[in-house]
N, CA, C and O atoms as a CHARMM CRD file, in Angstrom:
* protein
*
  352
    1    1 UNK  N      0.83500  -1.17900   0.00000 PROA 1      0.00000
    2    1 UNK  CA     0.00000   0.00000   0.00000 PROA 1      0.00000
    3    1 UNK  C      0.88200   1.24500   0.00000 PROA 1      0.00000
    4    1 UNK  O      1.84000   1.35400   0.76500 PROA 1      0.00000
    5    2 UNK  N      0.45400   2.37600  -1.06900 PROA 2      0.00000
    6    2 UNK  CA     1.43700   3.59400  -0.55600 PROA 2      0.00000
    7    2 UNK  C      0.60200   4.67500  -0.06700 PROA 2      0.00000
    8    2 UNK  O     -0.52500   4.56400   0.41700 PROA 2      0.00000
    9    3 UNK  N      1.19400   5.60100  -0.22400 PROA 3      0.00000
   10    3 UNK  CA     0.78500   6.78600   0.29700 PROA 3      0.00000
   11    3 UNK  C     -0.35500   7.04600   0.04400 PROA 3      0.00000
   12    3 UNK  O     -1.11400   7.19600   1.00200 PROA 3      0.00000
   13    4 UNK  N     -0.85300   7.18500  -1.25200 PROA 4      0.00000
   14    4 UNK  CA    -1.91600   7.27900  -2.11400 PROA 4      0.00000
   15    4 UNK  C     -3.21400   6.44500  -2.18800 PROA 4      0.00000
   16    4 UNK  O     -2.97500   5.30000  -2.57000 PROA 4      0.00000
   17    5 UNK  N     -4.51600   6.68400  -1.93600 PROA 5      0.00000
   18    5 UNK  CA    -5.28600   5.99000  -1.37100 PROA 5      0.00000
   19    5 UNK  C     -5.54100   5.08600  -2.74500 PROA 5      0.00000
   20    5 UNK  O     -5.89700   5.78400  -3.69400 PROA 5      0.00000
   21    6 UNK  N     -5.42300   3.62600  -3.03800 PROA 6      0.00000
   22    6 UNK  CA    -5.45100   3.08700  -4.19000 PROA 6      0.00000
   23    6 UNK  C     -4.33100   2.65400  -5.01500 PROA 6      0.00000
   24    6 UNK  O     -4.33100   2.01400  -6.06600 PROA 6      0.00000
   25    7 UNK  N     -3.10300   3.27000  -4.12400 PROA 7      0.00000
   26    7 UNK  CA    -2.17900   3.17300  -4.70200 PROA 7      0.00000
   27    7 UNK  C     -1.54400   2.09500  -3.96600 PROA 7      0.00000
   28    7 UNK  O     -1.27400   2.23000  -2.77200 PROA 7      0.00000
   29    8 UNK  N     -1.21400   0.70600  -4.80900 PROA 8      0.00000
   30    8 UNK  CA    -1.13600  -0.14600  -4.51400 PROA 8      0.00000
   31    8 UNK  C     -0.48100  -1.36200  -5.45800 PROA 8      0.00000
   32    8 UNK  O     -0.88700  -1.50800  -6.61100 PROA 8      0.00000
   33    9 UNK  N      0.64300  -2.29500  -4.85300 PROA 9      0.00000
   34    9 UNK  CA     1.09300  -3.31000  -6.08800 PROA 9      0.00000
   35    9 UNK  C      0.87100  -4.18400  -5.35600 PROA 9      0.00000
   36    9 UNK  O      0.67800  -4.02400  -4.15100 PROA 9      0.00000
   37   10 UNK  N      0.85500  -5.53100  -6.09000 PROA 10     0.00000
   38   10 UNK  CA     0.56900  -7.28900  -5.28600 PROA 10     0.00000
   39   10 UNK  C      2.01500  -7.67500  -6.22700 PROA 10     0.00000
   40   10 UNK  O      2.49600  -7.07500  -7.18800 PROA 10     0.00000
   41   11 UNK  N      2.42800  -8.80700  -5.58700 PROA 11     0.00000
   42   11 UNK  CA     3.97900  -9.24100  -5.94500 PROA 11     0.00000
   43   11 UNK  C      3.65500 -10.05200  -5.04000 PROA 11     0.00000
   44   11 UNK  O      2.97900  -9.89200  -4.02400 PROA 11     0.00000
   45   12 UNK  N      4.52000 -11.53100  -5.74200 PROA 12     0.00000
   46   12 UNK  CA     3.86700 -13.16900  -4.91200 PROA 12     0.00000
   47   12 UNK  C      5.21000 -12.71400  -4.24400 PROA 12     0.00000
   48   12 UNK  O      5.75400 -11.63500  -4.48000 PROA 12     0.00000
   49   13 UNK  N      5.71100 -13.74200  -3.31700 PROA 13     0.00000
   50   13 UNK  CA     6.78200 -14.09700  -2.55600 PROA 13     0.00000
   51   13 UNK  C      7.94200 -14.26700  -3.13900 PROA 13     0.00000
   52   13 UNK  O      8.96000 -13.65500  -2.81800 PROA 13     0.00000
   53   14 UNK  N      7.84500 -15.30800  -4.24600 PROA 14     0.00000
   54   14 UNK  CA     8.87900 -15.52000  -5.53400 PROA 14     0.00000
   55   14 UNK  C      9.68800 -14.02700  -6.11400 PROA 14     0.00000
   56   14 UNK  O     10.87200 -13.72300  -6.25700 PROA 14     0.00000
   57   15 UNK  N      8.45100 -13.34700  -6.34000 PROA 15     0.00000
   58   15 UNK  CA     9.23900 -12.03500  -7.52100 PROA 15     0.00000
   59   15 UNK  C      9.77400 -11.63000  -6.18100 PROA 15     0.00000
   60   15 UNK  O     10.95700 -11.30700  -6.29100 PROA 15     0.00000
   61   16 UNK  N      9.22000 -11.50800  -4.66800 PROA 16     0.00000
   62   16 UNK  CA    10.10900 -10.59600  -4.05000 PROA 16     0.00000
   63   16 UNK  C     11.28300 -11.32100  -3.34100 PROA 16     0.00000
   64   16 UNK  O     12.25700 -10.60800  -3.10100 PROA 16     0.00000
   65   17 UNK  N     11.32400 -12.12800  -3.10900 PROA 17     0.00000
   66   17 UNK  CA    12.56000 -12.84400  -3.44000 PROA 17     0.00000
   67   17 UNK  C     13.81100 -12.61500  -4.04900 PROA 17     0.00000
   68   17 UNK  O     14.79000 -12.26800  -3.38900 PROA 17     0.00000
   69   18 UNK  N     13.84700 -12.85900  -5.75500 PROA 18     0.00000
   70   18 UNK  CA    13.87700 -12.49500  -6.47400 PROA 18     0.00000
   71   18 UNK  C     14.68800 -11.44600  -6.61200 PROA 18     0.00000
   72   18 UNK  O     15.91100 -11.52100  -6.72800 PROA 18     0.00000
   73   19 UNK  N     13.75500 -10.02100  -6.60200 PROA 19     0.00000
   74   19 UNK  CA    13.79900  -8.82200  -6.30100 PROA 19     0.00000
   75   19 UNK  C     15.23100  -8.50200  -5.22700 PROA 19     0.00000
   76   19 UNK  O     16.23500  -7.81600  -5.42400 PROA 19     0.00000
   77   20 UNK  N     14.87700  -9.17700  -4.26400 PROA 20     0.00000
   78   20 UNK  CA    15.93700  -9.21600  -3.12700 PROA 20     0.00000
   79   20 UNK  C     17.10000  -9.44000  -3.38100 PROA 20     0.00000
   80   20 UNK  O     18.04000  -8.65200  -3.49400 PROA 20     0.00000
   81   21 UNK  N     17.04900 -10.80200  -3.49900 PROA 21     0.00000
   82   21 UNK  CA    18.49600 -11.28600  -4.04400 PROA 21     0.00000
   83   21 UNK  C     19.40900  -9.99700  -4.84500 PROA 21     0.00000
   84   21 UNK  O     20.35300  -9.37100  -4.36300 PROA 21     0.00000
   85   22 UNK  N     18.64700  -9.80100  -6.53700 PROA 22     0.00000
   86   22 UNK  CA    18.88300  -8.99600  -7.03200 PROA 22     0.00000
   87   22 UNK  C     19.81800  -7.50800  -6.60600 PROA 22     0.00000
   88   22 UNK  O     20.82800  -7.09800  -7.17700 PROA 22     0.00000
   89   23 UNK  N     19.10400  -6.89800  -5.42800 PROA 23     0.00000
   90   23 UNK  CA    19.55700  -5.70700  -5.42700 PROA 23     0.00000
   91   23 UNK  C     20.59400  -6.00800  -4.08500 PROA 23     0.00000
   92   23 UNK  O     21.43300  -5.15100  -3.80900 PROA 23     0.00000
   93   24 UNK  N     20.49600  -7.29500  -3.24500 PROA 24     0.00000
   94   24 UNK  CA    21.61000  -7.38300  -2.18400 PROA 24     0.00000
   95   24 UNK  C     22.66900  -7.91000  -2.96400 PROA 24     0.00000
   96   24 UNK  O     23.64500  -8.20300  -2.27300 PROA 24     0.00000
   97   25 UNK  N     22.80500  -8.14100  -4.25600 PROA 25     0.00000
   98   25 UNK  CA    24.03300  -8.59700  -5.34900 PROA 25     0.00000
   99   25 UNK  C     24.68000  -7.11000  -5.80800 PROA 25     0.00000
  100   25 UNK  O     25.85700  -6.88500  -6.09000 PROA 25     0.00000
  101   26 UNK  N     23.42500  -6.05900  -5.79500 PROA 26     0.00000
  102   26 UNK  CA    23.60500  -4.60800  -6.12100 PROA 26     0.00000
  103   26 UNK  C     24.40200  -4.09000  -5.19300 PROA 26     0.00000
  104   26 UNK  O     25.36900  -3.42400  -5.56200 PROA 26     0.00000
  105   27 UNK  N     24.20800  -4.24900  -4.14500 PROA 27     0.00000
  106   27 UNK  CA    24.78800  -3.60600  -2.88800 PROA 27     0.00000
  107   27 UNK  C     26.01600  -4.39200  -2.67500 PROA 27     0.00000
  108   27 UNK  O     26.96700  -3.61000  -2.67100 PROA 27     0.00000
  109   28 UNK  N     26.36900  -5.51700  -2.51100 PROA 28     0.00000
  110   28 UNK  CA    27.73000  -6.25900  -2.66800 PROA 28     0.00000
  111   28 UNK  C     28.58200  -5.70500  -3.35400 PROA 28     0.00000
  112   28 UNK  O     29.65900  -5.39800  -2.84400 PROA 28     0.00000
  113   29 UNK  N     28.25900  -5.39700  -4.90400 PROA 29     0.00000
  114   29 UNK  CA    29.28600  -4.91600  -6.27500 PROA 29     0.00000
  115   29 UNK  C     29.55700  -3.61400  -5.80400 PROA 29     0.00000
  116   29 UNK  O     30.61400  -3.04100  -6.07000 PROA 29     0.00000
  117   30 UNK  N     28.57500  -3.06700  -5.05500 PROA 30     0.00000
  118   30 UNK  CA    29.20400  -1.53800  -4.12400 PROA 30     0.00000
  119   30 UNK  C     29.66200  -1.71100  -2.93300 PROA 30     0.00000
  120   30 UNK  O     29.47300  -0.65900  -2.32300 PROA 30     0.00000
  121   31 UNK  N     30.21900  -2.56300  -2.20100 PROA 31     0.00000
  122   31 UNK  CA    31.68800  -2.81200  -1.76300 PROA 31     0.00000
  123   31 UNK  C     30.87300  -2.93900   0.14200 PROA 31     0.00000
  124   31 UNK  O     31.32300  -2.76900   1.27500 PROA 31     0.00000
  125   32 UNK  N     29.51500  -3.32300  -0.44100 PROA 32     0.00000
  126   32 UNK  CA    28.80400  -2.82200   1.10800 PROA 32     0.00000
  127   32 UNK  C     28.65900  -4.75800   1.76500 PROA 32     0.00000
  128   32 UNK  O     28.27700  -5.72200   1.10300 PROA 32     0.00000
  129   33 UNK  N     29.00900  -4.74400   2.87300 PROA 33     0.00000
  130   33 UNK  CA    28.91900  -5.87300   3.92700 PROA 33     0.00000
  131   33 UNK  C     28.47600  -6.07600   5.30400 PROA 33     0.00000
  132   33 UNK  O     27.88600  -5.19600   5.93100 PROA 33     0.00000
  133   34 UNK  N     28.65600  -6.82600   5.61500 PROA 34     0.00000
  134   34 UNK  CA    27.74700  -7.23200   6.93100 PROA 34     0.00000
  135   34 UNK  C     28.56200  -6.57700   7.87800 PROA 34     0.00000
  136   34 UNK  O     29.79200  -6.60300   7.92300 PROA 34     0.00000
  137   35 UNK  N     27.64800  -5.88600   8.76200 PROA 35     0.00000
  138   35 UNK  CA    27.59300  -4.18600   9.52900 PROA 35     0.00000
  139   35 UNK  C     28.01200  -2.98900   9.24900 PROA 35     0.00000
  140   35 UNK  O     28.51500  -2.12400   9.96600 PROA 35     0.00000
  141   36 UNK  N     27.61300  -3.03500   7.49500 PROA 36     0.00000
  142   36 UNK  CA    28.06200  -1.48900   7.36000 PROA 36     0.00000
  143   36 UNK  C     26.59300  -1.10800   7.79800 PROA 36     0.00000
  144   36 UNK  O     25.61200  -1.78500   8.10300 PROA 36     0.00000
  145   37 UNK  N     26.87300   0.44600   7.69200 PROA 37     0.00000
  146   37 UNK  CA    24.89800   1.21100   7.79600 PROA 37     0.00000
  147   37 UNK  C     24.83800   1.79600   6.53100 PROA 37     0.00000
  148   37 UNK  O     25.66700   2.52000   5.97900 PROA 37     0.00000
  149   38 UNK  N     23.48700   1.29400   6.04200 PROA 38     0.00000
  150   38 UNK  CA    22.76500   2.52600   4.85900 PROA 38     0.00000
  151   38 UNK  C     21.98500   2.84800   5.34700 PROA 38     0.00000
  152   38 UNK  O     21.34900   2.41700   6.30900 PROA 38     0.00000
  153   39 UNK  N     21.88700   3.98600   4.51100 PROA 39     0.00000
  154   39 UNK  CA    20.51300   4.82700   4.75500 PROA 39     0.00000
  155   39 UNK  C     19.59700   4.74500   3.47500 PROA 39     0.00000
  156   39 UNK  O     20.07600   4.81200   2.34300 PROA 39     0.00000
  157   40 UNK  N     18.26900   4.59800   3.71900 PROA 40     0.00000
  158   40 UNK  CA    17.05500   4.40200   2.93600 PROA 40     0.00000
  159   40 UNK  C     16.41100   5.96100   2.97200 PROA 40     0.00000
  160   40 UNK  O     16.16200   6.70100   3.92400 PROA 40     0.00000
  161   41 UNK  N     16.25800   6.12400   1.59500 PROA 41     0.00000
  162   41 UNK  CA    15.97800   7.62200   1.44400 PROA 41     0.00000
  163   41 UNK  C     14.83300   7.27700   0.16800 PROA 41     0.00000
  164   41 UNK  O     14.97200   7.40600  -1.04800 PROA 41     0.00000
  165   42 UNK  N     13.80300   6.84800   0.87300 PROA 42     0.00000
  166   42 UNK  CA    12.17600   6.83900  -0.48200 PROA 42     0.00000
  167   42 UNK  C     11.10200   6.88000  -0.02600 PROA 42     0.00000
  168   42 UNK  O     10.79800   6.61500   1.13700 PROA 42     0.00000
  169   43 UNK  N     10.43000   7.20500  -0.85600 PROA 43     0.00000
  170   43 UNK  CA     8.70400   7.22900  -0.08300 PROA 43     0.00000
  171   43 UNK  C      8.22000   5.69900   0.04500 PROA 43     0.00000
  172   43 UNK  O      8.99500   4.75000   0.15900 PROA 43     0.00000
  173   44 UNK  N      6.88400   5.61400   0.01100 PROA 44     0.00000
  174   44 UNK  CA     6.10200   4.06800   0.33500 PROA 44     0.00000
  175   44 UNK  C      5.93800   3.48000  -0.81000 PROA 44     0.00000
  176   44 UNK  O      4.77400   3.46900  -1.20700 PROA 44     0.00000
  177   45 UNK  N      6.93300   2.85100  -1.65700 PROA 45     0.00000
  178   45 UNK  CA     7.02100   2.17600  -2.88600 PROA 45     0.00000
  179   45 UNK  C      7.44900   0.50100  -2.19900 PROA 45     0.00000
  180   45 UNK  O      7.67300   0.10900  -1.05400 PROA 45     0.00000
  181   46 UNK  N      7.42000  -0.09600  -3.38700 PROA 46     0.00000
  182   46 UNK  CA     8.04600  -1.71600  -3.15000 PROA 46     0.00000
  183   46 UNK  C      9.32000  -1.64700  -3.26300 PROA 46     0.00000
  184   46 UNK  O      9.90200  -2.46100  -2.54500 PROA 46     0.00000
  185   47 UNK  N     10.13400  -0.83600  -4.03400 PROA 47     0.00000
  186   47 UNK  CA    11.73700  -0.67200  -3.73900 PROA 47     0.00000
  187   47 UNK  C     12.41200  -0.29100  -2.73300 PROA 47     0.00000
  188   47 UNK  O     13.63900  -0.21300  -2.68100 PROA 47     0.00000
  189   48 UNK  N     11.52700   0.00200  -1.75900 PROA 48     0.00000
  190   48 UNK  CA    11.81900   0.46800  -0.30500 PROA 48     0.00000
  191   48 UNK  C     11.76800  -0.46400   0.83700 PROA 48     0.00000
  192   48 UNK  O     12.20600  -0.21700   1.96100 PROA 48     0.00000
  193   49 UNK  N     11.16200  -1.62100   0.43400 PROA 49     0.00000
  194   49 UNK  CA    10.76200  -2.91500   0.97800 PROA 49     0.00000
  195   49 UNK  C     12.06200  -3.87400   0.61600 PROA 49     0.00000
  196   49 UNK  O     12.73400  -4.36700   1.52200 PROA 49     0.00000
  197   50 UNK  N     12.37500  -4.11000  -0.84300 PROA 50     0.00000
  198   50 UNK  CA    12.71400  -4.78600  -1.02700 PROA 50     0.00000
  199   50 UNK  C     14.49600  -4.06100  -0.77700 PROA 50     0.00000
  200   50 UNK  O     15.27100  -4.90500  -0.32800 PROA 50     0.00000
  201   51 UNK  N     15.10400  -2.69800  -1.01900 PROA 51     0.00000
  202   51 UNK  CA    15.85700  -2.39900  -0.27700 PROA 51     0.00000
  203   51 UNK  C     16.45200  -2.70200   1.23600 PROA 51     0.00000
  204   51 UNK  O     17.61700  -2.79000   1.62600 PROA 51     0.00000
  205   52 UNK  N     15.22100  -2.82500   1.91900 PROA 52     0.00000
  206   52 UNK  CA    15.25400  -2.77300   3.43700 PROA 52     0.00000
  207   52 UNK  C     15.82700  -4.66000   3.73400 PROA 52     0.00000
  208   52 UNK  O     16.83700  -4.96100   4.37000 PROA 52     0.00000
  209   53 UNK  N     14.83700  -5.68900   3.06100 PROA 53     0.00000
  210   53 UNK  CA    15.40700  -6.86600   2.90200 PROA 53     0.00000
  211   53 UNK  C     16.46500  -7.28000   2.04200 PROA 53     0.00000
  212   53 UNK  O     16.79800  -8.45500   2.19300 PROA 53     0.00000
  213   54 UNK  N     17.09600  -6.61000   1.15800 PROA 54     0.00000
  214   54 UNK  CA    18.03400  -6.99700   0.66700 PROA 54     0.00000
  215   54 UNK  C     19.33500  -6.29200   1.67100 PROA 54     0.00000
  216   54 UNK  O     20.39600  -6.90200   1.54300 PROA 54     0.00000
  217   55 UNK  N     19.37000  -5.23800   2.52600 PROA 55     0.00000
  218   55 UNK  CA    19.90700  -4.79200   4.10900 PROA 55     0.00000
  219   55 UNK  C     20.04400  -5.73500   4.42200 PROA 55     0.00000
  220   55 UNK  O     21.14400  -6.28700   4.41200 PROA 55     0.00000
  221   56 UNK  N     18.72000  -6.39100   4.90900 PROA 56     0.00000
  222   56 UNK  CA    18.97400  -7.51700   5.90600 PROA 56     0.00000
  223   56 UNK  C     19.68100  -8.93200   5.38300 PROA 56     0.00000
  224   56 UNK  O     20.63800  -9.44000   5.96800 PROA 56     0.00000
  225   57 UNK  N     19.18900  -9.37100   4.44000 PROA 57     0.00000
  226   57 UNK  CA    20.09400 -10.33800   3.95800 PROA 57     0.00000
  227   57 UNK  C     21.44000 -10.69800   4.06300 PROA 57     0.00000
  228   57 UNK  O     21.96800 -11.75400   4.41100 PROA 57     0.00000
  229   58 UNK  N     22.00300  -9.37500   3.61300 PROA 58     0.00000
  230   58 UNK  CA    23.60900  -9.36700   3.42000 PROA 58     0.00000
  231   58 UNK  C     24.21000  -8.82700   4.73500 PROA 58     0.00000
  232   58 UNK  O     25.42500  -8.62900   4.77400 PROA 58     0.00000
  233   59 UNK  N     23.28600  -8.52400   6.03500 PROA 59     0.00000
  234   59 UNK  CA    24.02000  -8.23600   7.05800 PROA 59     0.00000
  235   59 UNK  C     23.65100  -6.41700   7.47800 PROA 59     0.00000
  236   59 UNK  O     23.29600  -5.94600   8.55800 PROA 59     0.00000
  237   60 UNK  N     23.80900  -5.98800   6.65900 PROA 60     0.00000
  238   60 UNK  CA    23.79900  -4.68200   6.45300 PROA 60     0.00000
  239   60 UNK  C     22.97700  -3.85400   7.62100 PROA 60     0.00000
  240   60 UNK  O     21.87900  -4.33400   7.90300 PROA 60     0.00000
  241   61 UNK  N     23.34600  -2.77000   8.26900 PROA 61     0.00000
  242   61 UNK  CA    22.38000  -2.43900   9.18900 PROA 61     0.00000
  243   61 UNK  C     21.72700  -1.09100   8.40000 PROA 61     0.00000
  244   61 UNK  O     22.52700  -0.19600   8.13000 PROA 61     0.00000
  245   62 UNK  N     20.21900  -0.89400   7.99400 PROA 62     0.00000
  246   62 UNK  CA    19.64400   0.01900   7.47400 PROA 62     0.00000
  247   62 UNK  C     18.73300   1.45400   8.38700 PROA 62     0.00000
  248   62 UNK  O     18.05500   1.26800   9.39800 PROA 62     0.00000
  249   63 UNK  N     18.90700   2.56600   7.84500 PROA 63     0.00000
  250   63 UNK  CA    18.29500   3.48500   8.26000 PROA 63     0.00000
  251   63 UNK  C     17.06300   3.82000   7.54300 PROA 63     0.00000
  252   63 UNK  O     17.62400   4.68900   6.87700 PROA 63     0.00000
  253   64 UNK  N     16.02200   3.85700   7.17700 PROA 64     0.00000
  254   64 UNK  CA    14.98000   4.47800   6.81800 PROA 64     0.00000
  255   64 UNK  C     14.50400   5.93400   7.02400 PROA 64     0.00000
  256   64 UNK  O     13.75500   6.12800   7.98200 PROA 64     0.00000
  257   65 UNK  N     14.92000   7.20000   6.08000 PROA 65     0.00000
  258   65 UNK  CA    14.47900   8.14200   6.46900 PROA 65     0.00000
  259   65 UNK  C     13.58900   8.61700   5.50400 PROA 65     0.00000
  260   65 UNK  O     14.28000   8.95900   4.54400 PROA 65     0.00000
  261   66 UNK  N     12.12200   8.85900   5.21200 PROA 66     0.00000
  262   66 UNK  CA    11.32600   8.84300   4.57700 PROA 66     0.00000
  263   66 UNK  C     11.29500  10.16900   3.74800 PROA 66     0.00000
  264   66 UNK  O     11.69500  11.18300   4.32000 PROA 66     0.00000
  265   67 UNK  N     10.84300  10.26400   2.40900 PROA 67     0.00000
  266   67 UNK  CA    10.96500  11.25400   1.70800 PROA 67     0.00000
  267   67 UNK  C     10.22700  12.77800   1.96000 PROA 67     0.00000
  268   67 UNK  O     10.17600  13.84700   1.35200 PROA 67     0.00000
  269   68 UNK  N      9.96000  12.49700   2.59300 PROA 68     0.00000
  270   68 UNK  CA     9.31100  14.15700   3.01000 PROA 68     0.00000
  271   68 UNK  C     10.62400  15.02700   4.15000 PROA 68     0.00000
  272   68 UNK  O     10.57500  16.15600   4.63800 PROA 68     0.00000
  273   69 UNK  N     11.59100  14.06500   4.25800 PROA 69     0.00000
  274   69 UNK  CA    12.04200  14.99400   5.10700 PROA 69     0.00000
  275   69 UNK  C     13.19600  16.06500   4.19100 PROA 69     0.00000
  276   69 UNK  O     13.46600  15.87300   3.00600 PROA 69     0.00000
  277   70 UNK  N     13.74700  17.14200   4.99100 PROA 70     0.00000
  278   70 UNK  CA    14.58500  17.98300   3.51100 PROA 70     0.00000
  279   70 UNK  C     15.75000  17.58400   3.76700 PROA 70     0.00000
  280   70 UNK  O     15.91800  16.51400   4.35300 PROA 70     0.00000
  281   71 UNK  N     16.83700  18.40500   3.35900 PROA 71     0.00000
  282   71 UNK  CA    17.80100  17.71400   2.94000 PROA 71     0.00000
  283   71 UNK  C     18.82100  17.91700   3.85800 PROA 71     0.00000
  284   71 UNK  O     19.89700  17.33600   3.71800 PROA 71     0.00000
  285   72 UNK  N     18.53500  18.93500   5.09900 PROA 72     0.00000
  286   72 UNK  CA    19.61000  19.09700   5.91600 PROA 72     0.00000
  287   72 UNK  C     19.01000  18.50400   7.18400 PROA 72     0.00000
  288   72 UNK  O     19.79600  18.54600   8.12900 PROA 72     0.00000
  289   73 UNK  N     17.75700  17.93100   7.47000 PROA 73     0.00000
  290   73 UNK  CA    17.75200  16.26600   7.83200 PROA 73     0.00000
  291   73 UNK  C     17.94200  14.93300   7.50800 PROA 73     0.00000
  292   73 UNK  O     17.73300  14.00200   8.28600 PROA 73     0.00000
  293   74 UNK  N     18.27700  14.84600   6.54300 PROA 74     0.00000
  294   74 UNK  CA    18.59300  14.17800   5.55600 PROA 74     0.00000
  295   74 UNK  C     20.58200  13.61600   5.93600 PROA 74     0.00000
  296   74 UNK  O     21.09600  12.50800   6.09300 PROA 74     0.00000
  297   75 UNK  N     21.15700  15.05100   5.94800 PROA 75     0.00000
  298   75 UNK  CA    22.21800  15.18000   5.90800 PROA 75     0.00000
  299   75 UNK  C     22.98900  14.56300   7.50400 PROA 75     0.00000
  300   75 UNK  O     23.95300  13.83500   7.74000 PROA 75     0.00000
  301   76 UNK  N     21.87800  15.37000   8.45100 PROA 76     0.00000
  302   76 UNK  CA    21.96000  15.09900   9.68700 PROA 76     0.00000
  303   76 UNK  C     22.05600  13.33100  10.30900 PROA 76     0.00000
  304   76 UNK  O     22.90200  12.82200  11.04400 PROA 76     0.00000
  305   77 UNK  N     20.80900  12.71700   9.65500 PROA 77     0.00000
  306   77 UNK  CA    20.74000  11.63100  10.21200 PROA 77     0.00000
  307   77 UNK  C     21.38100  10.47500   9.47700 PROA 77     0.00000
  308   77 UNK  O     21.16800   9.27500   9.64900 PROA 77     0.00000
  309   78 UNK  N     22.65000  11.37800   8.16500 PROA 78     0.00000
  310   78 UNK  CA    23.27200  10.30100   7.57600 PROA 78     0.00000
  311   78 UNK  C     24.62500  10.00000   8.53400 PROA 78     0.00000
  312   78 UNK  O     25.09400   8.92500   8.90600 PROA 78     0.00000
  313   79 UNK  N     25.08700  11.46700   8.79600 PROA 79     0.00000
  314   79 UNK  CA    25.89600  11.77200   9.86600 PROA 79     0.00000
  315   79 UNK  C     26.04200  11.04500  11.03700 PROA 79     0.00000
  316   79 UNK  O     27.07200  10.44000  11.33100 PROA 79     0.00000
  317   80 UNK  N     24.79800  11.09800  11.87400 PROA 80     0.00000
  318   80 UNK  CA    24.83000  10.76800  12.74600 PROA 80     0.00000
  319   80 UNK  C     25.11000   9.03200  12.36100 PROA 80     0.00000
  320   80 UNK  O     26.12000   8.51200  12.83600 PROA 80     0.00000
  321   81 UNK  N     24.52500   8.51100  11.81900 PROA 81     0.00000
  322   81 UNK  CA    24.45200   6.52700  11.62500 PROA 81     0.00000
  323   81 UNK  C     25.83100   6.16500  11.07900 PROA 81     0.00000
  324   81 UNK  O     26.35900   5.06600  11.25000 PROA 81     0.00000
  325   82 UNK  N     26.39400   7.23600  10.37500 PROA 82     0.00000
  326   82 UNK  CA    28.08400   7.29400   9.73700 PROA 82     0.00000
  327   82 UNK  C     27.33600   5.73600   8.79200 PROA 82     0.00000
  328   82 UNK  O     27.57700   4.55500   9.04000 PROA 82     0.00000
  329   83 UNK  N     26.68300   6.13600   8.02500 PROA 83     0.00000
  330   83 UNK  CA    26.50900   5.43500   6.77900 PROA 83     0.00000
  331   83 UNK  C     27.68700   5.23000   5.54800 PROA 83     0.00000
  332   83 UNK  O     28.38200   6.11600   5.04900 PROA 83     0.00000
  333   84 UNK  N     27.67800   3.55500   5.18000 PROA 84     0.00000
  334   84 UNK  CA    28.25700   4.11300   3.86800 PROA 84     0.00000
  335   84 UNK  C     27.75100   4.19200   2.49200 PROA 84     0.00000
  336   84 UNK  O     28.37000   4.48900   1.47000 PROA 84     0.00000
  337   85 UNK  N     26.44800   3.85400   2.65300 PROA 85     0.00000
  338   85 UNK  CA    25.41900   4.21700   1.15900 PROA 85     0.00000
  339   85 UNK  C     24.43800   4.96000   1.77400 PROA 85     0.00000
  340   85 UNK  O     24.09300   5.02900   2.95400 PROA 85     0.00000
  341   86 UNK  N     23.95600   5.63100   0.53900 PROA 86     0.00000
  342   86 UNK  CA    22.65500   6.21900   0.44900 PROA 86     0.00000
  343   86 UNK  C     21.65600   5.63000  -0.53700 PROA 86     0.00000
  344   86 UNK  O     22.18100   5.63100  -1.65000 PROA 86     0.00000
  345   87 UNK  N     20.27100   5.06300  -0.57600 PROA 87     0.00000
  346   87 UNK  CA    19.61100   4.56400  -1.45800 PROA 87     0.00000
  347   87 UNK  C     19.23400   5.79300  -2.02900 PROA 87     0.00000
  348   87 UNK  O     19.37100   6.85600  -1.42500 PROA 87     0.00000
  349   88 UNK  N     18.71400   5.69300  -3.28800 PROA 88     0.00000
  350   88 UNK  CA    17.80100   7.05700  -3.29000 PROA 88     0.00000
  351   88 UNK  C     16.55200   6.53100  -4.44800 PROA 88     0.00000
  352   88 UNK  O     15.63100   7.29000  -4.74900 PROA 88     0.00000
């Protein structure tokens, strides 16, 4: 479900799976491993989901800071977690 009343995708278990694998292979080839921190920087989409589990998979400890916030909170709470990715 996102933000948007209606706004909405279905995806079996398989594609997100899938999906997962995929982008924690993404995050590997960018040099990221078990206990670095990212930070998650998106609104209420399925790439934000499947970001957050492909984190967990590979170890990774994730931040979630949701898109409405600006950019010198943004900046702040990358700081503070001493991240070494940013999703966007």
């Amino acid at each position: 479900e996102g933000n948007e009343p209606g706004d909405s995708t279905k995806i079996t278990y398989r594609e997100l799976l899938h999906k997962v694998c995929q982008f924690a292979n993404v995050l590997r080839s960018q040099g990221v491993k078990k206990g670095d921190r990212v930070s998650i920087y998106l609104p209420m989409i399925l790439e934000l989901v499947v970001a957050m589990l492909a984190c967990a998979r590979i170890g990774a400890l994730h931040s979630v800071v949701f898109a409405g916030f600006s950019a010198e909170s943004l900046c702040e709470r990358i700081l503070d977690c001493g991240c070494s990715l940013l999703i966007t």
